[in-house]
N, CA, C and O of each residue as an XYZ file, in Angstrom:
760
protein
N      17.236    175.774     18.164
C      16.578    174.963     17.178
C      15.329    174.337     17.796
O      15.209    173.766     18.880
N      14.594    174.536     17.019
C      13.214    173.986     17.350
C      12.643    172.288     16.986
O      12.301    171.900     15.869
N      12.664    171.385     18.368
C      11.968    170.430     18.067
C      10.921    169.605     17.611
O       9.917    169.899     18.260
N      10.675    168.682     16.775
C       9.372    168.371     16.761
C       8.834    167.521     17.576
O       9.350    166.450     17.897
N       7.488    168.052     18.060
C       6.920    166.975     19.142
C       6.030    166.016     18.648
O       5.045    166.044     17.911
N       6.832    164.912     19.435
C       6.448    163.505     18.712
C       4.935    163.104     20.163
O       4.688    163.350     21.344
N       4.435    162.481     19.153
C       2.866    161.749     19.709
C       3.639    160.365     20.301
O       4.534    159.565     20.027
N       2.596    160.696     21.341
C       2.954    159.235     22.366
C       3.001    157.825     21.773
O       3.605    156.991     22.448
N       2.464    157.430     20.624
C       2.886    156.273     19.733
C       4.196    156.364     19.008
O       4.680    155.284     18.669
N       4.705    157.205     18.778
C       6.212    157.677     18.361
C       6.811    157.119     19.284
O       7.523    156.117     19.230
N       6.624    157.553     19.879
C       7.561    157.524     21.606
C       7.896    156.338     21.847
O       9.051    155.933     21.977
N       6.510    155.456     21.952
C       6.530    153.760     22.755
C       7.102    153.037     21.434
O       7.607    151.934     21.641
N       7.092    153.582     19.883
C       7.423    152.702     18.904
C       9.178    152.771     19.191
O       9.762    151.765     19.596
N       9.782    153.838     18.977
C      11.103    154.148     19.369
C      11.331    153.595     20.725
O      12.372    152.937     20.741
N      10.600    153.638     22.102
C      11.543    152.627     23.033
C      11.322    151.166     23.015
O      12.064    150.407     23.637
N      10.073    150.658     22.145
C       9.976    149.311     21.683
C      11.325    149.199     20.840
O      12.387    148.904     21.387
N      11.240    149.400     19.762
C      12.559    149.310     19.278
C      13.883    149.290     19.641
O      14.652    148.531     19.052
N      14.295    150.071     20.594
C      15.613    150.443     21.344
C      15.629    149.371     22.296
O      16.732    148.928     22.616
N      14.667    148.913     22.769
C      14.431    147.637     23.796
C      14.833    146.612     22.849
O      15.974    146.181     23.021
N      14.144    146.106     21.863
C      14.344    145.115     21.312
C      16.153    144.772     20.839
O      16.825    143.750     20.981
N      16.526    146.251     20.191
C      18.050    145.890     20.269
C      18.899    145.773     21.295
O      20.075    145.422     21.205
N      18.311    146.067     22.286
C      19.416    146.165     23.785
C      18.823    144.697     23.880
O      19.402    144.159     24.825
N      17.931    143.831     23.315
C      17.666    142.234     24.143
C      18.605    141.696     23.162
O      19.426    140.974     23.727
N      18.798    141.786     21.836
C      19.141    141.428     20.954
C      20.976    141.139     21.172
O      21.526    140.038     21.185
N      21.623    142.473     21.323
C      22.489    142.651     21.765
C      23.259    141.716     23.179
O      24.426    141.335     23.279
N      22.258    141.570     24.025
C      22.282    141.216     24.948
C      22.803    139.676     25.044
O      23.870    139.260     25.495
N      21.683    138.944     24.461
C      21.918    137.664     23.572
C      22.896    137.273     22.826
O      23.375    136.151     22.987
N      23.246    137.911     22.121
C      24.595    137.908     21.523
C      25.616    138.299     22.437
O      26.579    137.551     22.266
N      25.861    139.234     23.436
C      26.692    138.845     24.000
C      26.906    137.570     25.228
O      27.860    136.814     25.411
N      25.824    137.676     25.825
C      25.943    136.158     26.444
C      26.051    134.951     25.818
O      26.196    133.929     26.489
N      26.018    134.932     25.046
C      26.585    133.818     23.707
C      27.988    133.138     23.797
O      28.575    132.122     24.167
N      28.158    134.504     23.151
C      30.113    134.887     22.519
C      30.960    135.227     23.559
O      32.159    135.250     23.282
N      30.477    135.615     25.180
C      31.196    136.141     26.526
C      31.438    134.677     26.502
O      32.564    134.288     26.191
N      30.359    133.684     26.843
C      30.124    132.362     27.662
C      31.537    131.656     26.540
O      32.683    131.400     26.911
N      31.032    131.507     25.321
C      32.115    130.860     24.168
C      33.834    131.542     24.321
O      34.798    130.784     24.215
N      34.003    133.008     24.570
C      35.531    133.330     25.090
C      36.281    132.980     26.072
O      37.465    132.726     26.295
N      35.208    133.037     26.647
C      35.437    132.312     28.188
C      36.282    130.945     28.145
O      37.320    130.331     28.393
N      35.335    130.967     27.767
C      35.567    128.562     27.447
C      37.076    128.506     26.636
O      37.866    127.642     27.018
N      37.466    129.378     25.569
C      37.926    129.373     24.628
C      39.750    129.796     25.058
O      40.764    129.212     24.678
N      39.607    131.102     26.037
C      40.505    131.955     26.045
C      40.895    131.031     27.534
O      41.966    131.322     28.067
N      40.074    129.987     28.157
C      40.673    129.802     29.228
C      41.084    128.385     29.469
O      41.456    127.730     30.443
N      40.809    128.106     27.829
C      41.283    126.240     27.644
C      43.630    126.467     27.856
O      44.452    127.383     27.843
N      43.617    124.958     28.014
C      45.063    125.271     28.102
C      45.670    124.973     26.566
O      44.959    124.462     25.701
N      46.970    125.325     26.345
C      47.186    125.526     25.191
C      47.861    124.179     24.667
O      48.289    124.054     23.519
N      47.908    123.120     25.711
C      48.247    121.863     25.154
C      47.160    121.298     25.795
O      46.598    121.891     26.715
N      46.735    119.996     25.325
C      45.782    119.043     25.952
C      46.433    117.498     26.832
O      45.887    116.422     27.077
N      47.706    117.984     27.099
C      48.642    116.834     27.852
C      47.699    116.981     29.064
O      46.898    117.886     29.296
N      47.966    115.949     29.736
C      46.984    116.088     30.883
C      45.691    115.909     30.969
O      45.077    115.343     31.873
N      45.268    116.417     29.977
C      44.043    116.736     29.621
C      43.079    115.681     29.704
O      43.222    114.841     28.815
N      41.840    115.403     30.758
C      41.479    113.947     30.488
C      40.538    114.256     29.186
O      39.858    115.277     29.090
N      40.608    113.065     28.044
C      39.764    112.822     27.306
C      39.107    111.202     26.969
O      39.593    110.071     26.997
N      37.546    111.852     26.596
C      37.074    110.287     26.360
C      36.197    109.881     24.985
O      35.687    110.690     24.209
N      36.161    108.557     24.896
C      35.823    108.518     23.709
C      34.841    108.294     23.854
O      34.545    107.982     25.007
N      33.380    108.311     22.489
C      31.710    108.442     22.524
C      31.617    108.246     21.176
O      31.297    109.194     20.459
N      31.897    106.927     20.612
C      31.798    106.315     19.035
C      32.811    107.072     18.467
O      33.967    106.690     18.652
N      32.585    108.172     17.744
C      33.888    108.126     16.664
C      33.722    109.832     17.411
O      33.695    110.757     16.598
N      33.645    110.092     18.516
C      34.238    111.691     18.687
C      35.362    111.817     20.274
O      35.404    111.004     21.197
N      35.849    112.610     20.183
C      36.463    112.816     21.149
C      36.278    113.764     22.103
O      36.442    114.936     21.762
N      35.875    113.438     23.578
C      35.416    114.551     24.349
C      36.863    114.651     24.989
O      37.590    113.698     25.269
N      37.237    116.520     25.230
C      38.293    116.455     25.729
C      37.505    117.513     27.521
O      36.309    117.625     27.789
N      38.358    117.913     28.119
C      37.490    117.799     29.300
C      38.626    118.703     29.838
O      39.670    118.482     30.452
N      37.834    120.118     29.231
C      39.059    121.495     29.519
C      38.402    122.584     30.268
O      37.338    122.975     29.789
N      38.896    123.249     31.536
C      38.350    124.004     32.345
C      37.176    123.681     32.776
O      36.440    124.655     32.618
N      36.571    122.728     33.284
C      35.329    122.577     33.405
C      34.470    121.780     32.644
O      33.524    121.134     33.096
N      34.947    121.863     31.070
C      33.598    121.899     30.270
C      34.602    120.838     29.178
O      35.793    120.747     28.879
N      33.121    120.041     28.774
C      33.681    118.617     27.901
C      33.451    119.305     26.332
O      32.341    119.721     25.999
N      34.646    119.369     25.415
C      34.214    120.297     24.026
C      34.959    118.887     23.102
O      35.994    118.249     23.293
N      34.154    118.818     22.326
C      34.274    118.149     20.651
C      34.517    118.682     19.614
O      33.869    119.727     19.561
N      35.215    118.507     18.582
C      35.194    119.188     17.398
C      34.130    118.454     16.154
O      34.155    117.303     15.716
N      33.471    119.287     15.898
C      32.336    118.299     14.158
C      32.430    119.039     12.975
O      31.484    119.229     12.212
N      32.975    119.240     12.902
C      32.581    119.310     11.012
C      33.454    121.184     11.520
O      33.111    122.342     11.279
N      34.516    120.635     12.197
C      35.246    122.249     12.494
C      35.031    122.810     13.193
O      35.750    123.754     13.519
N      34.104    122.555     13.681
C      33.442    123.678     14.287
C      33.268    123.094     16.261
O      32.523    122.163     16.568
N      34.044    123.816     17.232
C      33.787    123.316     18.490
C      32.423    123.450     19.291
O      31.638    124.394     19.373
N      32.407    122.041     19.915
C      30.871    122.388     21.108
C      31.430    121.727     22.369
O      32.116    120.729     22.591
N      30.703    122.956     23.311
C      31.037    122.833     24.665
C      29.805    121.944     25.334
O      28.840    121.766     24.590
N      29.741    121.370     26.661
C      29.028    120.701     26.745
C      29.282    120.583     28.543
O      30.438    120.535     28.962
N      28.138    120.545     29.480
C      28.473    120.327     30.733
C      28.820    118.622     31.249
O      29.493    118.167     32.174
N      28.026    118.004     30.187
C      28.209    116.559     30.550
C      27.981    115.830     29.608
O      27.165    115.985     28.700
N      28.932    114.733     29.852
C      28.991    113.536     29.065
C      27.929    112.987     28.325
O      26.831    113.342     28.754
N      27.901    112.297     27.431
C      26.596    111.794     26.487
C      26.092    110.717     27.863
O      24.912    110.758     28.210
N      26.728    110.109     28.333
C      26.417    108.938     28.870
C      25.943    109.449     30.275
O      25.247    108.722     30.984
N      26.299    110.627     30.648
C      26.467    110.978     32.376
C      24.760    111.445     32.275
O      24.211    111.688     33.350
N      23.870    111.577     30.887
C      22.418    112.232     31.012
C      21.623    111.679     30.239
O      20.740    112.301     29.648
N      21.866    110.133     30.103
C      20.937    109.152     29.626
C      19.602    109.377     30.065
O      18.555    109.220     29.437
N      19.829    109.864     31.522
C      18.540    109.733     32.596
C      17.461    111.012     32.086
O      16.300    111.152     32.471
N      18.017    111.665     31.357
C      17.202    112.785     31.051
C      16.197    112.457     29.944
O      16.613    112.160     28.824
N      15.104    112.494     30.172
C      14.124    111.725     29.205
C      14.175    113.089     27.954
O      14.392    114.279     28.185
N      13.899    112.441     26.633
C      13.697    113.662     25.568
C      12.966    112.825     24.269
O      13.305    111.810     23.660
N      11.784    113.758     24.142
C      10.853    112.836     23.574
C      10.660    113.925     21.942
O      10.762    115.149     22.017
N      10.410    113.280     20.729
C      10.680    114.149     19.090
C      12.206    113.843     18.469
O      13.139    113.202     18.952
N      12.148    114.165     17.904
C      13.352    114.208     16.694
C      13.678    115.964     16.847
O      12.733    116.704     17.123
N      14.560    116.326     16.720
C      15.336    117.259     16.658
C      16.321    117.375     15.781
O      16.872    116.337     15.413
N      16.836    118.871     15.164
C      17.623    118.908     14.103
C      17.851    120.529     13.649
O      16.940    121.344     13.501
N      18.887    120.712     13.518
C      19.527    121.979     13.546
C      19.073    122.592     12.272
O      18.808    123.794     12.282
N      18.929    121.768     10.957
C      17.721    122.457      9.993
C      17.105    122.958     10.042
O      17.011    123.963      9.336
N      15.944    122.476     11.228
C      14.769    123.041     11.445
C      14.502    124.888     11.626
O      13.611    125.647     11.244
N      16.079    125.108     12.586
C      16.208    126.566     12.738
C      17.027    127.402     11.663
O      17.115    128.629     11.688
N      17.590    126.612     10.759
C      18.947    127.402      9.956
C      17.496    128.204      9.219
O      16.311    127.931      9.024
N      18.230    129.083      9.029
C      17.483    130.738      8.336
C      16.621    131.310      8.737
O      16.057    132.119      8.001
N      16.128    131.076     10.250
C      14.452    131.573     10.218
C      15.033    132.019     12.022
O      15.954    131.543     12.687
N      14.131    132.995     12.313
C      14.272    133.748     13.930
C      14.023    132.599     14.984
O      12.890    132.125     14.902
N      14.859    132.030     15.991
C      15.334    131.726     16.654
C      14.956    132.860     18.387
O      15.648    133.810     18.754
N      13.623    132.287     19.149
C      13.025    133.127     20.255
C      13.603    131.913     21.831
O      13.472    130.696     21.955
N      14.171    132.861     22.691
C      14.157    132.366     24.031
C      13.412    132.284     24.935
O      13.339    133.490     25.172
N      12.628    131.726     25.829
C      12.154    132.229     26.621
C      12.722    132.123     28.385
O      12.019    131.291     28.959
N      13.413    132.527     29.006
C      14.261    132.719     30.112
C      15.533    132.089     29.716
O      16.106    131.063     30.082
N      15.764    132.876     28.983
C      17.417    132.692     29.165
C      18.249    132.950     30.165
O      18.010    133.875     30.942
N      19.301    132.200     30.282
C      19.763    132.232     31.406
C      21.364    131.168     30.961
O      21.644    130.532     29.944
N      22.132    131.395     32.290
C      23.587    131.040     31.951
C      23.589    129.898     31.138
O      24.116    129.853     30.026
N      22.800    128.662     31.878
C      22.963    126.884     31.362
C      22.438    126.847     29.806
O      22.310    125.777     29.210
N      22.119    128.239     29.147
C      21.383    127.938     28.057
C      22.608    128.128     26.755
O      22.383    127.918     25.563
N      23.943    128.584     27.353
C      24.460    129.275     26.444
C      25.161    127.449     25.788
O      26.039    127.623     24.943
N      24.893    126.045     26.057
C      25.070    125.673     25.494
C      24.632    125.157     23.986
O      25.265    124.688     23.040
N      23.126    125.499     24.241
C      21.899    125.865     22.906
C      22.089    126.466     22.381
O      22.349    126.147     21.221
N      22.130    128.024     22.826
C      22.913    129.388     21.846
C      24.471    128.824     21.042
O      24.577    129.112     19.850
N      25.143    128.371     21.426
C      26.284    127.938     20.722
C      25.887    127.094     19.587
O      26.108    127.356     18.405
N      25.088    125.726     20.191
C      24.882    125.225     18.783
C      24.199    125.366     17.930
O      23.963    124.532     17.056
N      23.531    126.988     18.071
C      22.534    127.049     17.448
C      22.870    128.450     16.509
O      22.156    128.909     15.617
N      23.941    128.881     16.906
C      23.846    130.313     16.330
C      24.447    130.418     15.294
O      25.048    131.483     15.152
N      24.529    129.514     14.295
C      25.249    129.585     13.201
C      23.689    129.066     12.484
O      23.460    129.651     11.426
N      23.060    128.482     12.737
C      21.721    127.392     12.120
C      20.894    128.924     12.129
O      20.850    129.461     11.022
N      20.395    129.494     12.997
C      19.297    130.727     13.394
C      19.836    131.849     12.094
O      21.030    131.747     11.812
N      19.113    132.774     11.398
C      19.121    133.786     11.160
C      19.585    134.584     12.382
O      20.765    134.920     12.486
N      18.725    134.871     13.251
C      19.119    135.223     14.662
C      18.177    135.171     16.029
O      17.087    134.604     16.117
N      18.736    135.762     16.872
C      18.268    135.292     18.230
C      17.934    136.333     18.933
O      18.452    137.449     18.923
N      16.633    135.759     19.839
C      16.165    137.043     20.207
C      15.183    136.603     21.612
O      14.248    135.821     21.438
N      15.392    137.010     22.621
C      14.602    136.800     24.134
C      13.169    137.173     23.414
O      13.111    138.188     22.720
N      11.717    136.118     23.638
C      10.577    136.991     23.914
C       9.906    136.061     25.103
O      10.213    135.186     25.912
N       8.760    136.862     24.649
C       7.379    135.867     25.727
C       6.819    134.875     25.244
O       6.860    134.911     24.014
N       6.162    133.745     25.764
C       5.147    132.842     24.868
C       3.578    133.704     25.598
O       3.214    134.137     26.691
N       2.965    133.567     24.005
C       1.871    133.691     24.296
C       0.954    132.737     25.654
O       0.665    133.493     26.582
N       0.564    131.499     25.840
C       0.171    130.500     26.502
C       1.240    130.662     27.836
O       1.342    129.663     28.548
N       1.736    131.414     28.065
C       3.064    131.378     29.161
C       2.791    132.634     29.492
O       2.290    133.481     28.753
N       3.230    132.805     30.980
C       2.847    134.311     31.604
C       4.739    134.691     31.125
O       5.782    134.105     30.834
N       4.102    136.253     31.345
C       5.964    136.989     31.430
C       6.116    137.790     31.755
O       5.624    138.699     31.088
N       6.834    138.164     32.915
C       7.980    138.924     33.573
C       8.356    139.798     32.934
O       8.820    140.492     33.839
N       8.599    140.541     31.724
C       9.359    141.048     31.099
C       8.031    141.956     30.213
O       8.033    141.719     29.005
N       7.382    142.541     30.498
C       6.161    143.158     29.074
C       6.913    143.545     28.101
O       6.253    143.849     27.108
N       8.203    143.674     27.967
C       9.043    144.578     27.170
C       9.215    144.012     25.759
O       9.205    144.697     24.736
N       9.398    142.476     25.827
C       9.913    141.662     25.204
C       8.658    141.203     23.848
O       7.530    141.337     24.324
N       8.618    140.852     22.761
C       7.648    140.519     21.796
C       6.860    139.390     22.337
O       7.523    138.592     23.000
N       5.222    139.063     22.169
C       4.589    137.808     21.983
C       4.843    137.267     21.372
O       5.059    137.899     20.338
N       5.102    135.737     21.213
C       5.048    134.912     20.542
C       4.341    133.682     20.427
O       3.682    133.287     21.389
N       4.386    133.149     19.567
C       3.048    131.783     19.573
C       3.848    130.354     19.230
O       4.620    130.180     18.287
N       3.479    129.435     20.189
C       4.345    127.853     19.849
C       3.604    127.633     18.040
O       4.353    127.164     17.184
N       2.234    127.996     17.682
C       2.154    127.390     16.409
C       2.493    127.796     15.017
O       2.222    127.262     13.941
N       3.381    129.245     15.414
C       4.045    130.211     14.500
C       5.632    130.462     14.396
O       6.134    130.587     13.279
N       6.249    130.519     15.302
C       7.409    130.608     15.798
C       7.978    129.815     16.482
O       7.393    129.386     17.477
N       9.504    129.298     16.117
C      10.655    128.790     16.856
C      10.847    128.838     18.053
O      11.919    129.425     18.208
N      10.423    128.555     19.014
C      10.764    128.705     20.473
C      11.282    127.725     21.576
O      10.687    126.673     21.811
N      12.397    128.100     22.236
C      12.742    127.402     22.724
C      12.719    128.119     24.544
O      13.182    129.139     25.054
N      12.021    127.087     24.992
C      11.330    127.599     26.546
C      12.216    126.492     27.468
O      12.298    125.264     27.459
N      13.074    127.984     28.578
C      13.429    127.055     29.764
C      12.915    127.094     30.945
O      12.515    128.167     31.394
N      12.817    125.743     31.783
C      11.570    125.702     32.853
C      12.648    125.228     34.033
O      13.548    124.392     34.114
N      12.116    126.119     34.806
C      12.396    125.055     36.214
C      12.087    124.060     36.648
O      11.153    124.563     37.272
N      12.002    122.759     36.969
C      11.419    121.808     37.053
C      11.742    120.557     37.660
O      12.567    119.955     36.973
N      11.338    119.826     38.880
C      12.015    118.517     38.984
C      12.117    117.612     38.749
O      12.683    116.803     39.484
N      11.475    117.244     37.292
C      11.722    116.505     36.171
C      12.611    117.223     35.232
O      12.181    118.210     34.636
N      14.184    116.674     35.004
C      14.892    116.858     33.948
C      13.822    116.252     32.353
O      13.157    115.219     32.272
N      13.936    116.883     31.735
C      13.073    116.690     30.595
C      13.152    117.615     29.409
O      12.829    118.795     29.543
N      13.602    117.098     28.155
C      13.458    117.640     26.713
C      12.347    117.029     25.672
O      12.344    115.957     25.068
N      11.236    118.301     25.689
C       9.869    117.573     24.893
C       9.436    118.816     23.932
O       9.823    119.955     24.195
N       8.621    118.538     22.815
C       8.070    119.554     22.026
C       6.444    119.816     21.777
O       5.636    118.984     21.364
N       6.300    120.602     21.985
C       4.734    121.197     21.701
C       4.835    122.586     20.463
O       5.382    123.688     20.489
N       3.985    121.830     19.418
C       3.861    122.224     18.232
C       5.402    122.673     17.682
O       6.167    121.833     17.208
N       5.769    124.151     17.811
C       7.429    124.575     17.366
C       7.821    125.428     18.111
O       8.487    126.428     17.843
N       7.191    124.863     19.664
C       8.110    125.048     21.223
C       8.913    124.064     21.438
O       8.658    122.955     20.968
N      10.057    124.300     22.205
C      11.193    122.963     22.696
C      11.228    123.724     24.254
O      11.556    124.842     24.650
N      10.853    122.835     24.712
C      10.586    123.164     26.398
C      12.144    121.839     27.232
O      12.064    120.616     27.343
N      13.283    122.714     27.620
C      13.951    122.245     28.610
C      13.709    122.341     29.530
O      13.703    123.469     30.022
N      13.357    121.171     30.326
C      13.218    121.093     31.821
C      14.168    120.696     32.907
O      15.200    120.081     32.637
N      13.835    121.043     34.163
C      14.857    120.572     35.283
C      16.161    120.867     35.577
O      16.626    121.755     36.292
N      16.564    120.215     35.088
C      18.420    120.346     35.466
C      18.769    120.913     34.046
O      19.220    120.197     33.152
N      18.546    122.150     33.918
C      18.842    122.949     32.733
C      19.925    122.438     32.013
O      19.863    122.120     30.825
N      20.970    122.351     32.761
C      22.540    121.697     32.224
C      22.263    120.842     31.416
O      22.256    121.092     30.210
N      22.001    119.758     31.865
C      21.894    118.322     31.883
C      21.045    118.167     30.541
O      21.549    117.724     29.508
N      18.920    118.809     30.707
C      18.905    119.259     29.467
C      19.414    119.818     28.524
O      19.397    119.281     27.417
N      19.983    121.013     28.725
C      20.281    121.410     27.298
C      20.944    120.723     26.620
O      20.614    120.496     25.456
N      22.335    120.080     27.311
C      23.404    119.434     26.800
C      22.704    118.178     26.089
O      23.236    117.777     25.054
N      20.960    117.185     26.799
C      20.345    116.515     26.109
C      19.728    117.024     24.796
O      19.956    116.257     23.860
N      19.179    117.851     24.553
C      18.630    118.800     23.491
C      19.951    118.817     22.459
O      19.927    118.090     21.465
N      20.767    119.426     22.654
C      22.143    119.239     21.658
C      22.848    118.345     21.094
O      23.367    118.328     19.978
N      22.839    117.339     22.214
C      23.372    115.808     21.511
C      22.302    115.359     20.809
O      22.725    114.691     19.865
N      21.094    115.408     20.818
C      19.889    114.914     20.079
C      19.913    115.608     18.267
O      19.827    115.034     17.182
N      20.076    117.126     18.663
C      20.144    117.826     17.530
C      21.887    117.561     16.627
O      22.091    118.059     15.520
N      22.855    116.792     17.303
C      23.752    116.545     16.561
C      23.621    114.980     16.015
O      24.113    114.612     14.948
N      23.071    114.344     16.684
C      22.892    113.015     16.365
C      23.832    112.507     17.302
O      24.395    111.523     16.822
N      24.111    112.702     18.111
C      25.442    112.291     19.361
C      24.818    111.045     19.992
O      25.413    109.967     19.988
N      23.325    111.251     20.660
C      23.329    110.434     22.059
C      21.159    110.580     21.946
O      20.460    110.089     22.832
């Protein structure tokens, strides 16, 4: 059987594409791995269990990780509302902002999967790219622009810090510490 030969824009459109679902994919599973994890390795009673209180919620403090229940639905968390006061975070935040519309990462990485959790029910969906104004590692991945798109950018940094530029959310420093600040902000927690 005889093939047809495809033009070199064929080509790069099809492994653009195939890229984009292997990031896509990808994301979603570091998500839902990080959430089984947490889930499949809590104990099946909470005797023992230290828990504390933070106004009207209950942090219980299972394998590692401090999880709450809100409105049904569980969130994991590396630290206490109170243990990351110190983390400065400057805007209003709110899980509205993302419900129905694409939801972009920029270095994702393990400490982020506490964002991806509270976020992946709010997002249409989620997806690794580049910022335009930001160099990237990755050519593979889509441009994106802080004054068009949802983005949420993680930085290395030795300032812990949660701040926004235009409809970028830039976590800084102690990734943990941020994100878990970024989340209590977007629940109204802390």
């Amino acid at each position: 059987m005889i093939r047809k030969i495809k033009s070199q824009e064929e080509i790069d459109k099809k492994t653009k594409r195939n890229q984009r679902i292997v990031v896509s994919v990808m994301v979603f599973l570091i998500g839902f791995s990080s959430l089984g994890y947490a889930i499949m390795s809590r104990e099946d009673s909470t005797s023992g269990a230290e828990i504390v209180k933070y106004g009207n919620l209950e942090f219980t403090n299972s394998n590692g990780f401090w999880t709450t229940t809100i409105s049904g639905k569980i969130f994991y968390f590396n630290n206490l509302p109170e243990d990351i006061k110190n983390v400065s975070i400057e805007g209003n935040y709110s899980s509205e902002e993302y419900f129905g519309n694409v939801l972009y990462f920029v270095n994702l990485n393990s400490q982020s999967n506490t964002v991806v959790n509270a976020l992946q029910d709010s997002a249409l969906r989620m997806q690794e790219a580049c910022v335009l104004e930001l160099s990237c590692t990755n050519q593979e991945l889509p441009i994106k622009n802080c004054s068009e798109d949802n983005i949420i950018i993680f930085k290395e940094s030795s300032n812990s810090r949660v701040y926004r530029q235009e409809r970028c959310v830039f976590i800084e420093g102690d990734l943990s510490a941020s994100s878990d600040r970024f989340v209590y902000r977007l629940l109204n927690i802390a």
